[in-house]
N, C-alpha and C positions, 0 to 999 in steps of 0.2 A: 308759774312760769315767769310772773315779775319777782325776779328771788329778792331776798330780804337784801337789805343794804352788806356790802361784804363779798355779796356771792356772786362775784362776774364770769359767767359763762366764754369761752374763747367768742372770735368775733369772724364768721369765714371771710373769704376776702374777695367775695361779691356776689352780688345781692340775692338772697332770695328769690326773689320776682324776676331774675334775668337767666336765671339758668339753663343755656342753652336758648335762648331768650325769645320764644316767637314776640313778634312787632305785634301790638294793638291790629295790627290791621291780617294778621299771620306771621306765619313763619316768613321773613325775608334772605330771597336767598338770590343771586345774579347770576343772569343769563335770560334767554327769552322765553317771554311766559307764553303758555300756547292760548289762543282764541278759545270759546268759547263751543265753537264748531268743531274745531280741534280734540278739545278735554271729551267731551260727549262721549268719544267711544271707550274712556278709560274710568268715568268716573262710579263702576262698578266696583276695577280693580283696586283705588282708592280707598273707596269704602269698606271693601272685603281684607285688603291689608291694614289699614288703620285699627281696625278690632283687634285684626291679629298682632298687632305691633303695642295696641292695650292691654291685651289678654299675657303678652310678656313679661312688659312693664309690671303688671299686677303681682304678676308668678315671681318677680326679682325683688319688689321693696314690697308687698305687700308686709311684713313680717316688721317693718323698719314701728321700732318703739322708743321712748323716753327722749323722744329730741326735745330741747330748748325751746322758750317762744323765742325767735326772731321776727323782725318787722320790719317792713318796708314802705315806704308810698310815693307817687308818681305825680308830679305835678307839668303841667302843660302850659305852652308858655305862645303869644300869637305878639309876631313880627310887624310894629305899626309904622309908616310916616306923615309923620304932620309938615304940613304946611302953612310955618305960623302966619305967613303973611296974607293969603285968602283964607286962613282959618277952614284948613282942610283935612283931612286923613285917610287915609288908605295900606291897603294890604301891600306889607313889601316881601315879596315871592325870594326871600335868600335864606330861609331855614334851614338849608343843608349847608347852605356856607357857614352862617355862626355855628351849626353841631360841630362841624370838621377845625374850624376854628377851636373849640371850646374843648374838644376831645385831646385834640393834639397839646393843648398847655397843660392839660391832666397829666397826659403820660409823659413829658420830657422837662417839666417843672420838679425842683426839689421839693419835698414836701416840709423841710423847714420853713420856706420862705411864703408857706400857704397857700399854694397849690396842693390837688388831690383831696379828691372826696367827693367829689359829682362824677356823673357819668352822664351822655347827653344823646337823646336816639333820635328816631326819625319818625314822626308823626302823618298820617293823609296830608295835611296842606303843606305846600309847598312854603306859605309861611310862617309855618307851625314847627315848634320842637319842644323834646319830653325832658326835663329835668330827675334824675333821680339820685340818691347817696351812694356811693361805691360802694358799699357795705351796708347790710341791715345792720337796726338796732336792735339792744336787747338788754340782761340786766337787770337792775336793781328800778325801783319807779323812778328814783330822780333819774332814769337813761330815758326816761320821755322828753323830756327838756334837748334831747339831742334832736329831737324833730325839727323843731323850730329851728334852730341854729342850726342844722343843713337845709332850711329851705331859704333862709338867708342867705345864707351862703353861696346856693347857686344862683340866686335872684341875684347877689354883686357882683358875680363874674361874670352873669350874662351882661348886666350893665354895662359893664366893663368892654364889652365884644360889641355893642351896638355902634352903631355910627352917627355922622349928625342928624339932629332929628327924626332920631327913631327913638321909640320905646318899647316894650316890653310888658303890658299892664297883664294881669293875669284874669281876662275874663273870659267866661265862658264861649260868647259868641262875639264876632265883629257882626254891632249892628247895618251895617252896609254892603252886605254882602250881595250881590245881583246886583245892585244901584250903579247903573251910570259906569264912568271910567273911575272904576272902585280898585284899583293893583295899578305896582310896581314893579317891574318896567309894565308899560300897556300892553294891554292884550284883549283881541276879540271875543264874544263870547263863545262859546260852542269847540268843538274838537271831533276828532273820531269815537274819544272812550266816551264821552257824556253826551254830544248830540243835545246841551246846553241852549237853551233860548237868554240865558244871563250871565251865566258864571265859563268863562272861559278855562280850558282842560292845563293853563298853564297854574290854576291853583292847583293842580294835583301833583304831590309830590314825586322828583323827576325820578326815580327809582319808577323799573319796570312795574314792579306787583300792583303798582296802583292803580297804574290807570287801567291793568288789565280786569282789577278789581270791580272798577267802576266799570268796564266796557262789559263784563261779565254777567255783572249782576244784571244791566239794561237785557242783555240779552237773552237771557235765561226769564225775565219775568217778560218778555215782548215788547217790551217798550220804556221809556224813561220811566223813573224812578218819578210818583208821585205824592212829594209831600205836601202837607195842609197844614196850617194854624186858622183857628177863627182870630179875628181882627177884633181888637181892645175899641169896643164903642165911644167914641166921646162925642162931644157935640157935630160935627161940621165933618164926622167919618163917610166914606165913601167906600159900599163893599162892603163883605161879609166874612171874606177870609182873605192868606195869603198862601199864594200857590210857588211852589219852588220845583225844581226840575234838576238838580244836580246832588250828588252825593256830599258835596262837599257841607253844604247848605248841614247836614248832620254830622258827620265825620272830622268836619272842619271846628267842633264847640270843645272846646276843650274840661276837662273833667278832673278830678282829686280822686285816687282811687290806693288803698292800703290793702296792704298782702300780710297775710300770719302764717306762719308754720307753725304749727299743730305737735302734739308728742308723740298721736300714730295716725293711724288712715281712720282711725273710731272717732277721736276725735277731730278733727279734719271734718270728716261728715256733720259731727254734731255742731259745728259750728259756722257750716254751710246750709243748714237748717233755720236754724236758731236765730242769725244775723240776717237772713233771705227776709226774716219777718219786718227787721229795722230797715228795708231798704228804700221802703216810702215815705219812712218818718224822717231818714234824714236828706231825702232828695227833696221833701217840704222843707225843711230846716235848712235848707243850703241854694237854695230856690235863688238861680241867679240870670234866668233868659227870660225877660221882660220885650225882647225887639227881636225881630226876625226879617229880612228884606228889607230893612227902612219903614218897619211900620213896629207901632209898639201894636202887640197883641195880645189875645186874650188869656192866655197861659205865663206862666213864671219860672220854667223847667223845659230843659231840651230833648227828656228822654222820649216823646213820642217821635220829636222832631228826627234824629236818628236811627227809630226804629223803621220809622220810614224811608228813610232814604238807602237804607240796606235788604230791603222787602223785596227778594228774588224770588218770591211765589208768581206761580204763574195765575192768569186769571182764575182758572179751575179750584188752585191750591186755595188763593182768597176768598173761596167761595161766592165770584159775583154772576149776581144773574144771569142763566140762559150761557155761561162758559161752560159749557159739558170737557172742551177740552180734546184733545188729540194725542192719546196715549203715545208715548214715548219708553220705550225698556230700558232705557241706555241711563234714564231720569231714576232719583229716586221717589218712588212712590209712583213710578212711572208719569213722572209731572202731574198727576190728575188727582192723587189723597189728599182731600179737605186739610190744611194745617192750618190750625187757630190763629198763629203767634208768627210774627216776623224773625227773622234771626237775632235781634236787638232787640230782647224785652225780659219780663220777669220770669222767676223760674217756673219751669212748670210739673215738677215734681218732691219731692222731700228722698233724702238720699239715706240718711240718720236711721238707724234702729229703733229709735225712741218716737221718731215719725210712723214709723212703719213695726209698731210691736204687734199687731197682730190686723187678718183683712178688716175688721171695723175701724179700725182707727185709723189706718188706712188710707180706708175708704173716708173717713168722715174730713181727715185731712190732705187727703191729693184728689180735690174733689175739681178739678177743670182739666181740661182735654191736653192730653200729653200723649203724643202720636210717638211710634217705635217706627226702626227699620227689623222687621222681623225675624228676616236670615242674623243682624246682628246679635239681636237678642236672643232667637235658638242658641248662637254661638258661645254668646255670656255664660246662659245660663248653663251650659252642657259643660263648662269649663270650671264652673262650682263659684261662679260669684255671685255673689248673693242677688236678690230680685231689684231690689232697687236701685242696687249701683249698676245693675246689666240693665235696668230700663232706664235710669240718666244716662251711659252712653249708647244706648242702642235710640235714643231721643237725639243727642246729637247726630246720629248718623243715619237719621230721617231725613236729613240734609244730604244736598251735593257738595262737593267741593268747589270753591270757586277759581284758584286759583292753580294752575299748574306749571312747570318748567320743563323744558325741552332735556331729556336725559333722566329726571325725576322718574319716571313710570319703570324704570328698569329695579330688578331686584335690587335694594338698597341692603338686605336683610332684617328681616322683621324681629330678630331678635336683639337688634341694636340701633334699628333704627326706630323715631316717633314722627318721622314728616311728615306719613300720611295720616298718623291721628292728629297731631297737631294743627293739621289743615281741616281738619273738622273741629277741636275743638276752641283754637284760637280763634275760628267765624261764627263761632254760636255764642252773640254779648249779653251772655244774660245776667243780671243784676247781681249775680254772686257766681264766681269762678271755680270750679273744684280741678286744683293744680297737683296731679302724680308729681312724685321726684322725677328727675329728669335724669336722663344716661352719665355715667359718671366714670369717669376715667381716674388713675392713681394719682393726678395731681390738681385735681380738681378737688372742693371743700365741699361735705357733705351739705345736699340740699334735700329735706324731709317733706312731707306732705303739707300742702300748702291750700288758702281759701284766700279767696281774693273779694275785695269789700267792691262793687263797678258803681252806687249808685249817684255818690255826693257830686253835685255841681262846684264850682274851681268858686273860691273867694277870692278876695281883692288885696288882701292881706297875708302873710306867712303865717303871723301871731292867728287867724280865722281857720287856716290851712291846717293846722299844726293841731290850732282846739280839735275841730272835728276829726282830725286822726287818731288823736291820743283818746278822744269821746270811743272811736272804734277801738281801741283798744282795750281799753280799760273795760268797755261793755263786755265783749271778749274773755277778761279774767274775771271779772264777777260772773257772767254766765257758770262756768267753769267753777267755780270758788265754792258758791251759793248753791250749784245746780238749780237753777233759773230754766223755769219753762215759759219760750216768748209765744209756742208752735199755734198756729192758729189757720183755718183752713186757707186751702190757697186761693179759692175763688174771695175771700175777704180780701187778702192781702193784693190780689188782682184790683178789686175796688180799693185799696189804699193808694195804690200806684197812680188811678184816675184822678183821683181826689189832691193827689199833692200837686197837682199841675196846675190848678185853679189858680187863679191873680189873690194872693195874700193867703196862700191858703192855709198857713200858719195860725193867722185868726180869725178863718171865715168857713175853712173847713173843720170838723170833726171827723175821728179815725178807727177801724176797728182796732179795739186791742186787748188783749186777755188779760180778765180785771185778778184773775191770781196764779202769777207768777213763782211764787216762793214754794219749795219743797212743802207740801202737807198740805195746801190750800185746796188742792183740785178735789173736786165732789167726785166720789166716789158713782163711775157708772153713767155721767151727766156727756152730755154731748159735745165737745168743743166747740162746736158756734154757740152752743147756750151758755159756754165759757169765756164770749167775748160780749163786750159791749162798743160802743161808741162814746170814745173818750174827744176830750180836748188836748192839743197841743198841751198844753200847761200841764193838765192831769199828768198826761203819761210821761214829759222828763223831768216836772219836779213832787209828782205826787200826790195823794190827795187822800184822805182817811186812812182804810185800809189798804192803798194801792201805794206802794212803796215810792214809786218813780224811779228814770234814767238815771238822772243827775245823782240824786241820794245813793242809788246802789253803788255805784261809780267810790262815791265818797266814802261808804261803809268800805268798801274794799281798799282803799286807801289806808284807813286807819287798822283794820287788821291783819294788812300788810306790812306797819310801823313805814311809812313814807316818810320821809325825812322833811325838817321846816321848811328847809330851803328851795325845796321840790317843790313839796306843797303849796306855797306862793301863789308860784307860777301857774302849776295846774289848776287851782282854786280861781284862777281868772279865766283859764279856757271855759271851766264845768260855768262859772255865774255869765259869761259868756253866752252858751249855749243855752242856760235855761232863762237869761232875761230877754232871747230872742224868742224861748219859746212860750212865756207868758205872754211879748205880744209889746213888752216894755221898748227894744231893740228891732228892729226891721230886717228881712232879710235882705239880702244884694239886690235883687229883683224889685223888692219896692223901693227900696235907697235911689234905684236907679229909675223909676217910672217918678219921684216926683223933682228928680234933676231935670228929666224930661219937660214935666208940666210944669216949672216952672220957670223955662229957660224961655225968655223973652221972644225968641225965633217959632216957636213952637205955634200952632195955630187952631188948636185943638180939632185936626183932625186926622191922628195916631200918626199921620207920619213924622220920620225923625231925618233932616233932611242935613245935609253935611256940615255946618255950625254947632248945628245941636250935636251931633256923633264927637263933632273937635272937643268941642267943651266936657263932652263927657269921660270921654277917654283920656283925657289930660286927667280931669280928675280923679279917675280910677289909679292913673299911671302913677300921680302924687301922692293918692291917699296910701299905694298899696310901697310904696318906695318912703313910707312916711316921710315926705314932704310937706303933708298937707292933713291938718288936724282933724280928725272925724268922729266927734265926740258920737251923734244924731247913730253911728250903725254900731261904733264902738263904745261908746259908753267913757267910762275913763280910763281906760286904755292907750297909753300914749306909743306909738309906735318910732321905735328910734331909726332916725334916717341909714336907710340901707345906702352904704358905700363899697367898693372893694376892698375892702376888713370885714371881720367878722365880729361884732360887739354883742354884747351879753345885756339883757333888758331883764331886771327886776321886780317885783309886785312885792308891796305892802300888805296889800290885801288880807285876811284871816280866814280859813274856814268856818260856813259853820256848823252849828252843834247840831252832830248825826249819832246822835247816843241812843237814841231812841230805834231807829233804823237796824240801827248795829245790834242793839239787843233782840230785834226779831230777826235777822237771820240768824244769828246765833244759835237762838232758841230752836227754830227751825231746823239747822244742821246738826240739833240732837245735844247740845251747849244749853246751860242755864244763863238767864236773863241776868245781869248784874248790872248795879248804876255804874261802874266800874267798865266806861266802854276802852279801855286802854289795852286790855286783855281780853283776848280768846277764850273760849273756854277750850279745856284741854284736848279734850274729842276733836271740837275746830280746830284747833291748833295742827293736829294729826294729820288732819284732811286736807289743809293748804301747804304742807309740806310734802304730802303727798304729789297735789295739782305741781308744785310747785319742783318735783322731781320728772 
């Protein structure tokens, strides 16, 4: 899929990941959303049409073979003012004014003069908005190099849109979110949709959907949204956790998230499988929510923070004590089926053949509770799609819908419309996205079956942004390449996700992960959890005896893809990057920012982070990630060139190193003779990535 230097595939002319574009938050669509008491009587018919409007889709691209990789990725960006004179900061609520600004010099800017090539959405906070490239990339491996240089890109044009003293830093959470008179303009806390004891309903983005979103979801579980962090102990702490009460509090943390199109719907699956395994290892490796309400806390990642605060189970569905519940038929599962997992969390089933090649294996890998809607799954299954992709959407559609519009519920028709699948499956965030083509008209660019990477947390950096995408990508073609088995059961991978959340948990936790990966390794007949162990950070991305590692497979596939010098560079800094963060050498965001904290003079050691320390921080962030401000301590020697409105081109020296050894075992492996000779493929391999590669 990265063809050999020469071979440039056409480029569609927008993005992958927008096609027909439901919002992060759903499909967005204007007019008035209905209440909650409202949707109740419809959200049968919902349900029962979304299947049918899947069950279409299926029957129309199901067949769709030999697409190109394309690649996309989304960066989030949160609206700051500082007030240098009290050394202050706060949320400034105008995100839809710079999107609309930033949209409009896209489309009526000449593209000589260096406009065009961002596109700019609409994110939950009102002082949030989503950066992405107008076009995927694709190509040759030096077209990875275009990542970075579109995330510059629109990091200088947003620059460019900001006003005085604001900035733009790219971090995952504002630590002062509920504190005090935290926004701009003021505003009280609470509203009709959240019923807020802190966070007032003017952070929620002024588009309808949202706040019926958030008015939705309170309703539908009975009460506010309750999220938790336990509280980071230091000396002179007070309390044991920190308690939030609005959705913003998660929906508001912004996130790094890359999309792949696939060659058909087989592999599609298999690489929504396969990557479902990496989504703990790099939401520890990219580990950047260290503060939550003005306290630093016990966690380094905001995915539980999220999954909470979109947790529209009723008491019944949570299973908590003594909630027997009060059957509902209008609800699915009639509001009262035990559901394990919130709408925002890991997957909970394997969709791939190779997961599911027979009921033992199965069984031994979709081993945690994955509840169906069972009328949906009759339906799947009567209509001949296979078991595991009719029980991945008959899983999402265990769910209700949250969100509906006035005129919506009318025949739209099912055989061209997706709005009511989309509204189930654009509200189930689970760590990896399985994306159908989307309805396509004769002047539209073809868009193929598509996997979406949901786990990594937002860096401070493009140059950090850009590593970990192009790391997902790259893992991606070596999977593919190598035929690499990562599959590992799901209740392990369920304890990986708990584990990456921990304070430092890059060098304090260890992970499950299957110690043979390469074509021929796996013991004939052995168990899959007796085929995992408990590795270290370090082992699993750079390796260790017989265990190949991340980083190195990455690099074998580089070279017997013939990467070009100049490419190589550059990528050779992401990958030593990535693996000197994960030997423990480099820190990730989360601790970079817990000892700015501990050692900022205001600080009192006890976890709270009170509005001097946030000034301080956030300027730094804002410097470091605008390379203003030199950061050797997270980057190493990496020097990041000051982003301006231009776009400049940044260099590496740098050399790879010698992966001769690596290369000769997959080689060997894909059925190729070992040769010191790591320049050349053997001829079989040669075959086989011309093949991937068509």
């Amino acid at each position: 899929h990265l063809a050999p230097p020469g071979c440039a595939p056409d480029r569609p002319t927008r993005p992958i990941f927008s096609g027909c574009r439901p919002n992060a938050m759903g499909l967005l669509k204007v007019g008035t959303p209905l209440s909650w008491e409202e949707m109740l009587p419809h959200c049968r018919y919902i349900r029962e049409h979304g299947v049918r409007q899947f069950l279409s889709t299926w029957n129309r691209v199901k067949t769709i073979e030999n697409d190109r990789l394309f690649y996309g990725d989304e960066v989030e960006y949160s609206l700051l003012l500082l007030d240098h004179e009290k050394r202050e900061v706060r949320l400034h609520l105008r995100g839809a004014e710079v999107m609309h600004e930033l949209n409009e010099k896209e489309q009526q800017a000449d593209q000589r003069s260096g406009y065009g090539g961002c596109t700019w959405h609409q994110e939950y906070g009102s002082w949030m908005l989503e950066g992405t490239p107008s076009a995927p990339f694709g190509g040759s491996p030096g077209g990875l190099l275009e990542v970075e240089r579109s995330m510059r890109l629109r990091r200088s044009r947003l620059v460019a849109a900001l006003g005085p003293d604001e900035i733009a830093p790219t971090v995952v959470s504002f630590p002062l979110l509920g504190v005090g008179d935290f926004v701009r303009p003021a505003a009280p806390p609470g509203g009709p949709a959240s019923r807020s004891d802190s966070v007032p309903d003017a952070c929620i983005n002024p588009h309808p959907r949202f706040a019926a979103l958030t008015e939705n979801i309170r309703s539908r579980r009975g009460g506010k949204v309750d999220i938790r962090a336990p509280l980071f102990p230091d000396e002179r702490t007070e309390g044991s956790e920190v308690v939030m009460d609005h959705m913003a509090y998660g929906m508001g943390c912004c996130c790094l998230q890359v999309t792949l199109q696939a060659r058909d719907v087989d592999e599609s699956r298999h690489l929504y499988d396969q990557l479902a395994v990496l989504a703990p290892i790099l939401l520890a490796l990219t580990a950047a929510t260290p503060i939550l309400h003005g306290r630093l806390v016990g966690t380094d990642a905001r995915w539980a923070t999220i999954s909470a605060c979109v947790d529209d189970r009723t008491p019944a569905e949570r299973g908590e004590p003594g909630a027997a519940g009060r059957r509902d038929a209008r609800m699915a599962g009639d509001g009262v089926r035990r559901t394990a997992k919130s709408r925002y969390d890991s997957v909970s089933a394997y969709i791939s053949r190779r997961a599911n090649a027979s009921p033992a294996v199965a069984a031994r890998l979709n081993d945690v509770p994955c509840e169906v809607d069972d009328p949906a799954l009759d339906a799947l299954l009567r209509a001949g799609v296979e078991q595991p992709l009719a029980r991945h959407v008959a899983y999402l559609f265990a769910r209700d819908p949250l969100v509906a519009f006035e005129g919506s519920l009318e025949d739209a028709g099912d055989d061209f419309s997706v709005e009511h699948f989309e509204s189930l499956n654009s509200t189930n965030w689970q760590s990896m996205r399985w994306k159908p083509p989307p309805p396509s008209t004769p002047s539209s660019p073809h868009i193929g079956w598509r996997t979406e990477f949901r786990s990594m947390e937002l860096q401070l950096t493009d140059f950090e942004n850009a590593a970990f995408s192009v790391f997902v990508v790259l893992l991606s073609r070596a999977l593919l390449a190598f035929d690499l088995d990562f599959l590992a059961p799901l209740s392990l991978v369920d304890e990986n996700m708990a584990r990456a959340h921990g304070v430092d948990a890059v060098n304090a936790q260890k992970f499950w992960f299957r110690r043979d990966v390469l074509p021929g390794d796996v013991v004939p007949g052995s168990g899959d959890a007796e085929q995992c162990e408990e590795m270290s950070m370090d082992v699993i991305v750079n390796g260790r005896g017989a265990f190949p590692g991340l980083v190195p497979l990455c690099y074998a596939y580089l070279e017997v893809v013939g990467c070009d010098g100049a490419a190589l560079e550059r990528i050779d800094q992401y990958l030593t990057l990535i693996s000197r963060r994960a030997s423990g050498e480099l820190p990730t965001a989360a601790t970079w920012m817990r000892r700015i904290v501990a050692d900022h003079p205001g600080y009192a050691k006890d976890s709270v982070v009170t509005q001097g320390i946030a000034y301080d921080l956030l300027r730094a962030c804002d410097e470091v990630g605008r390379g203003l401000r030199p950061c050797p301590e997270l980057l190493g020697d990496v020097d990041i060139e000051p982003v301006v409105p231009c776009e400049r081109r940044a260099h590496s020296s740098r050399s790879p190193a010698p992966i001769a050894k690596v290369v000769d075992r997959l080689w060997a492996s894909a059925g190729g003779e070992e040769s010191s000779d790591s320049t050349e493929a053997s001829p079989r391999h040669q075959k086989r990535l011309r093949a991937v590669g068509q």
